[in-house]
ROZA-128898 format. One record per residue (C-alpha): residue number from 1; x, y, z. Coordinates in steps of 0.25 Angstrom, whole numbers. Layout:
BEGIN
(rec NUM; (X; Y; Z));
...
***
This chain:
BEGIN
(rec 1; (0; 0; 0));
(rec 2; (5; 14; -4));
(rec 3; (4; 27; 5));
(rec 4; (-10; 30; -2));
(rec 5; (-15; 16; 1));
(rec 6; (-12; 16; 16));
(rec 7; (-18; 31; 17));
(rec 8; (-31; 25; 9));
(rec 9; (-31; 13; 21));
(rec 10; (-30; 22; 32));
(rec 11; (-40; 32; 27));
(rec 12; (-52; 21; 24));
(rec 13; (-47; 10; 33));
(rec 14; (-45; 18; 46));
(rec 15; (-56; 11; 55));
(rec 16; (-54; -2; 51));
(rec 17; (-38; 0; 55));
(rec 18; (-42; 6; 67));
(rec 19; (-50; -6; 70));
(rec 20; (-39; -17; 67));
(rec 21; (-30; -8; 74));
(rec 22; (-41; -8; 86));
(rec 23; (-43; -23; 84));
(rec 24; (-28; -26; 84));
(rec 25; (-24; -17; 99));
(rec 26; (-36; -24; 105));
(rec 27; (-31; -38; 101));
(rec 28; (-16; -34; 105));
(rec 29; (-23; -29; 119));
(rec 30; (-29; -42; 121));
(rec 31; (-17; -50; 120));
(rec 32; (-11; -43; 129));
(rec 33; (-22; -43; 140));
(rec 34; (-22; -57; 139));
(rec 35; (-8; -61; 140));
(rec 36; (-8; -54; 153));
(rec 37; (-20; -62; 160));
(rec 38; (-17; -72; 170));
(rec 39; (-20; -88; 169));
(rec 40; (-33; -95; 173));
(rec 41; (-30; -100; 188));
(rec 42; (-28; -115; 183));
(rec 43; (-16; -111; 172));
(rec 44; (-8; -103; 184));
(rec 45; (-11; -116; 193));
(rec 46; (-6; -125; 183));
(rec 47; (6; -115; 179));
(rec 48; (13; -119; 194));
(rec 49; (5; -110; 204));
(rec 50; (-2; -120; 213));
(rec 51; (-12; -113; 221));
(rec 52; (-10; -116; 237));
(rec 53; (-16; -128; 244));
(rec 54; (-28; -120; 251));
(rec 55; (-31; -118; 235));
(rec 56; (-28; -132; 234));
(rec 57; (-36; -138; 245));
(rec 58; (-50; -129; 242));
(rec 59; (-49; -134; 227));
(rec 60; (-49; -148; 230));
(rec 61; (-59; -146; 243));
(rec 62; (-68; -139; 233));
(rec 63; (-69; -150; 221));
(rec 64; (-70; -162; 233));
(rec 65; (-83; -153; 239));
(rec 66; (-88; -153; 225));
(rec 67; (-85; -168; 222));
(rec 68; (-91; -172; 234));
(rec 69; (-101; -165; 234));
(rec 70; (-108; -172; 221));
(rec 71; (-107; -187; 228));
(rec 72; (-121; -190; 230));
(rec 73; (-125; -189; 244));
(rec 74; (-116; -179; 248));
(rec 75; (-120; -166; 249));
(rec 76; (-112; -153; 254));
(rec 77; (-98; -156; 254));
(rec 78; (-86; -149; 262));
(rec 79; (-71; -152; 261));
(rec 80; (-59; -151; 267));
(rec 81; (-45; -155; 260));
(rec 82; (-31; -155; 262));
(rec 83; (-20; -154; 253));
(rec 84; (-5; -158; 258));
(rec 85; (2; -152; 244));
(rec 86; (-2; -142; 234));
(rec 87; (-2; -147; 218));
(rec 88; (12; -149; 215));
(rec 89; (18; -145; 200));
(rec 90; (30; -155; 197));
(rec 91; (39; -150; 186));
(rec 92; (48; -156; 177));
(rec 93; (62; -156; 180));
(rec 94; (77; -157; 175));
(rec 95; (90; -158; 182));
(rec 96; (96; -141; 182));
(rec 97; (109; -142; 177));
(rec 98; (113; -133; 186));
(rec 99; (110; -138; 200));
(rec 100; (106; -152; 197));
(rec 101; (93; -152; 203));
(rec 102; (79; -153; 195));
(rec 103; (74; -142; 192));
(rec 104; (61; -140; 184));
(rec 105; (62; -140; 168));
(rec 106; (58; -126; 164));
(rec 107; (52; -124; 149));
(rec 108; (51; -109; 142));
(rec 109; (36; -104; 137));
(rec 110; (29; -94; 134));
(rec 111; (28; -87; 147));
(rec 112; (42; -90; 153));
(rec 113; (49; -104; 159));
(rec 114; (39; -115; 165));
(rec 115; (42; -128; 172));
(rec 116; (37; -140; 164));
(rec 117; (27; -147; 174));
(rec 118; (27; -162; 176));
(rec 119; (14; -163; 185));
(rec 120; (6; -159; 197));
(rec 121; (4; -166; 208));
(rec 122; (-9; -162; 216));
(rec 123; (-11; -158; 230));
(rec 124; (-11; -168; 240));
(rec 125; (-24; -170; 250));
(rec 126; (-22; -172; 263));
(rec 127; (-34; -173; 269));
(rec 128; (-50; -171; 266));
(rec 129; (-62; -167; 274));
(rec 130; (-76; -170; 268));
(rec 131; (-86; -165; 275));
(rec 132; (-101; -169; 272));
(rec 133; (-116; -168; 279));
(rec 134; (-117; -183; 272));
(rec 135; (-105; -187; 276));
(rec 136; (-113; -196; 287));
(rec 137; (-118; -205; 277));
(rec 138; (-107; -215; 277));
(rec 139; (-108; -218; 261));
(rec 140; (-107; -204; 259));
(rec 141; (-95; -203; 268));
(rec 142; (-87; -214; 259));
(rec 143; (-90; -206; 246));
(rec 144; (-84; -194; 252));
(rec 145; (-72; -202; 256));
(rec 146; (-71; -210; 243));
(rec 147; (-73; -196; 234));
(rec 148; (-63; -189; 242));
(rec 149; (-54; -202; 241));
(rec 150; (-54; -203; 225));
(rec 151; (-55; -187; 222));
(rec 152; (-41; -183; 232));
(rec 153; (-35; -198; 229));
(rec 154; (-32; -197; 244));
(rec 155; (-36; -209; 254));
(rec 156; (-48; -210; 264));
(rec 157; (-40; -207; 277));
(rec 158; (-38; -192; 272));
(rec 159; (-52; -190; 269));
(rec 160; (-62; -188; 279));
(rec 161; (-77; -187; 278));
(rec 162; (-86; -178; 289));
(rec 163; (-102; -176; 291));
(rec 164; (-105; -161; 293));
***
């Protein structure tokens, strides 16, 4: 395009570059707002922060009330766990040449250096307290335990069973 032609675009074309050039600083200002937002709650857990075992202990309280809750018979439901450990994240790791120890592998990516996991060993009960109105009836009593039992893979002497 020659000097004339550009003058000749500018001069009939004016709105529509004003809109593309709108358009385009509206989508430049959106990327930017969104690299700047912070991750849902389950990517920054998974990324290494573990939440405390308070945190730990009401999250497993709350899905053994819910569980227990909708066996048959049951009714109102309140609980009480214990946790000895907090999820643990293992790593994979490599002799350092320096010291001679292991170390975790590191790996570069987009947002720095990252260990490269391994696995993740859960928490580890302690202890639970079920407590239940129905809890009296003796079948209902042995569906608490065996429920508790098989949902925190822990044995029947760490589980105990109360009537309100």
């Amino acid at each position: 395009m020659n000097a004339n032609g550009w003058r000749n675009w500018w001069g009939q074309g004016r709105g529509k570059f004003v809109q593309i050039a709108i358009l385009a600083g509206l989508g430049v200002a959106l990327l930017v707002i969104g690299s700047g937002h912070s991750p849902p709650p389950a990517t920054r857990l998974s990324t290494g922060a573990t939440p405390t075992l308070e945190v730990q202990e009401a999250l497993v309280e709350g899905q053994l009330v819910r569980i227990l809750e909708a066996i048959p018979n049951v009714g109102k439901v309140q609980a009480a766990v214990t946790l000895s450990r907090t999820i643990q994240s293992q790593f994979v790791t490599a002799p350092s040449s320096v010291s001679g120890t292991l170390s975790p592998i590191l790996v570069q990516n987009n947002n720095g250096e990252s260990v490269v996991p391994l696995d993740q060993v859960g928490p580890a009960v302690q202890g639970v307290v079920v407590v239940a109105r129905t809890a009296q009836n003796p079948v209902v009593r042995s569906e608490l335990t065996n429920a508790v039992e098989t949902l925190l893979q822990i044995p029947a002497y760490q589980v105990l069973i109360l009537p309100s």
